[in-house]
N, C-alpha and C positions, 0 to 999 in steps of 0.2 A: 558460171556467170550467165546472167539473164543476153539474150541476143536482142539486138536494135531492133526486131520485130517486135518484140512482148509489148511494147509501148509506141504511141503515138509522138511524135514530136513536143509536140502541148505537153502529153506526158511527164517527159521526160525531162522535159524544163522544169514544171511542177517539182518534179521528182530529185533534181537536185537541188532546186530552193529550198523543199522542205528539208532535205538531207546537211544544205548546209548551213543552215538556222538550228538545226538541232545541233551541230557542229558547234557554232556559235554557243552556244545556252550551255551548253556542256564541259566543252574545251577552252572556252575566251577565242576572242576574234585571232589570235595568232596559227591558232589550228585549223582555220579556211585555207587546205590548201585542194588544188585539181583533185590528188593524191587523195586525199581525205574523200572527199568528197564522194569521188568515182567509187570508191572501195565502202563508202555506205550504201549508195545506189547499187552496186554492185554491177557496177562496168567500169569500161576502161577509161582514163583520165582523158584520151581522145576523144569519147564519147561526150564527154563534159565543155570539149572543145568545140566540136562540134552544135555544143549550142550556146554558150560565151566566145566572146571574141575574145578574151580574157577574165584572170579571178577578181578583174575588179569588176565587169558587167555583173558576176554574179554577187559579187557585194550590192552593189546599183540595186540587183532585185528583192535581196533579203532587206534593203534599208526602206525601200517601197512598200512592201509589207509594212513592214515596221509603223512607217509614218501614216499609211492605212489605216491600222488599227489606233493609233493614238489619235488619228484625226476622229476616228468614231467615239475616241472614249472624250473628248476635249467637247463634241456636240453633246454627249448624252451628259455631260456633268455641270455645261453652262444654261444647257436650254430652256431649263426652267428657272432661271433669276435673268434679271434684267436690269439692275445694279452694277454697273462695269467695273466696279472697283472690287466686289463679291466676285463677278468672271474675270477678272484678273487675277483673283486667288485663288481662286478653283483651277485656275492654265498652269497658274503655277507650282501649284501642289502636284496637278497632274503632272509635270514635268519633274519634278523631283521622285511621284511614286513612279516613275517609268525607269528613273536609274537606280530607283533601290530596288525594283521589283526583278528587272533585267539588266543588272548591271552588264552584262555582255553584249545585250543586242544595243544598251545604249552606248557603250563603248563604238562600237560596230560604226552607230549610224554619227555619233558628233564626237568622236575622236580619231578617225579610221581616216587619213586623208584620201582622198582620190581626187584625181584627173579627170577620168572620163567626164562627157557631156550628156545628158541624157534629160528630152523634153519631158517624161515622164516621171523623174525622178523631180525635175523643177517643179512639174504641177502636182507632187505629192508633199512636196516642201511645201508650197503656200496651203496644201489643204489644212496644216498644221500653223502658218506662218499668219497666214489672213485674218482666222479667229482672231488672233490678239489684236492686230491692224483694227479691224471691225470694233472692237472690246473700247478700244482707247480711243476711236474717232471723237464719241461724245465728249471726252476728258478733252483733246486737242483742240477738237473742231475746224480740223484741217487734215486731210491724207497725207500730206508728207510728212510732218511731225508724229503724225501716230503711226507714222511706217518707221520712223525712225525711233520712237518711243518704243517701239515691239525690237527691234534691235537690240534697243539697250536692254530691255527684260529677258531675251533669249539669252544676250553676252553674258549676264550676271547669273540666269541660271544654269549656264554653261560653265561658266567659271567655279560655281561653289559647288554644285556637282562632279566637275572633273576634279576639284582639292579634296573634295569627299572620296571618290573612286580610288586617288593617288595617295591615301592618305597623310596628305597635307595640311586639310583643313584645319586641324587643332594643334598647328604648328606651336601657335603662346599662348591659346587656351582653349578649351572645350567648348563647343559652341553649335548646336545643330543646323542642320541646312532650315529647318527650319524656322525656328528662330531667327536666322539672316537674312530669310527671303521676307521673311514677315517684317523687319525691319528694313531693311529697303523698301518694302512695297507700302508700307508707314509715309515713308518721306519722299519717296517718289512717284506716288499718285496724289499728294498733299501738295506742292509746289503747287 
């Protein structure tokens, strides 16, 4: 086993995040345990203690990650249209290729509950959360209706992604997320 010297603190944190994101992606979110964890790193699950206060801080960090990267990928794919109803479907789409692409880490970050509080994880939500807000102010022409407009778009593609994931969706017929999202987003930027 590698000793608490070989790495930096910074390290080591690094060191589990990546250990337990590949955990994730690999195993499904069930298989984040200390346990697991430590035993890819290759130290002891005290070790892992030692830099979580527990295994939900280190969910907190992989879901950061996570909404990181999807906040970079939600800039690079609206940035060049300026048609809010076009970047509404471009968020949207992105939001459905993030649960078919990683069904686990989307698992992880919008089905995985947790407790914990964490300023850093709230400000990695709006990095994801805000575009839409922004997207749909033109449509509302109001911040609180387009904050609550982005709600209902998040719920809905929260909902038909996780019947997708649980395979419920085609409970009485066959029907793509697709398709669904495309038809609400029909009648619900058309209002």
């Amino acid at each position: 086993m590698a000793r608490r010297k070989d790495h930096t603190r910074v390290e080591l944190t690094e060191l589990a995040i990546d250990c337990g994101r590949e955990i994730v992606v690999s195993e499904g979110p069930t298989a984040l345990t200390a346990r697991n964890v430590a035993a890819r790193m290759g130290y002891t699950p005290g070790t892992l203690y030692n830099l979580f206060e527990n295994i939900e801080a280190l969910i907190i960090e992989i879901n950061i990650e996570t909404l990181n990267l999807f906040a970079k990928q939600l800039k690079k794919i609206t940035g060049n249209t300026q048609d809010p109803k076009m970047r509404i479907s471009r968020i949207a789409q992105a939001f459905l290729d993030l649960q078919n692409d990683e069904p686990a880490l989307w698992e992880l970050l919008f089905a995985t509950p947790l407790q914990a509080k964490s300023e850093k994880y709230h400000e990695a939500i709006h990095r994801v959360f805000d575009p839409a807000v922004q997207t749909l102010l033109p449509l509302t022409g109001n911040e609180e209706e387009a904050r609550r407009d982005a709600k209902i778009l998040w719920a809905t593609l929260h909902g038909i992604c996780h019947l997708k994931q649980s395979g419920k969706l085609d409970v009485s017929e066959a029907d793509t997320p697709e398709v669904l999202v495309k038809q609400f987003l029909s009648r619900f930027l058309d209002r």
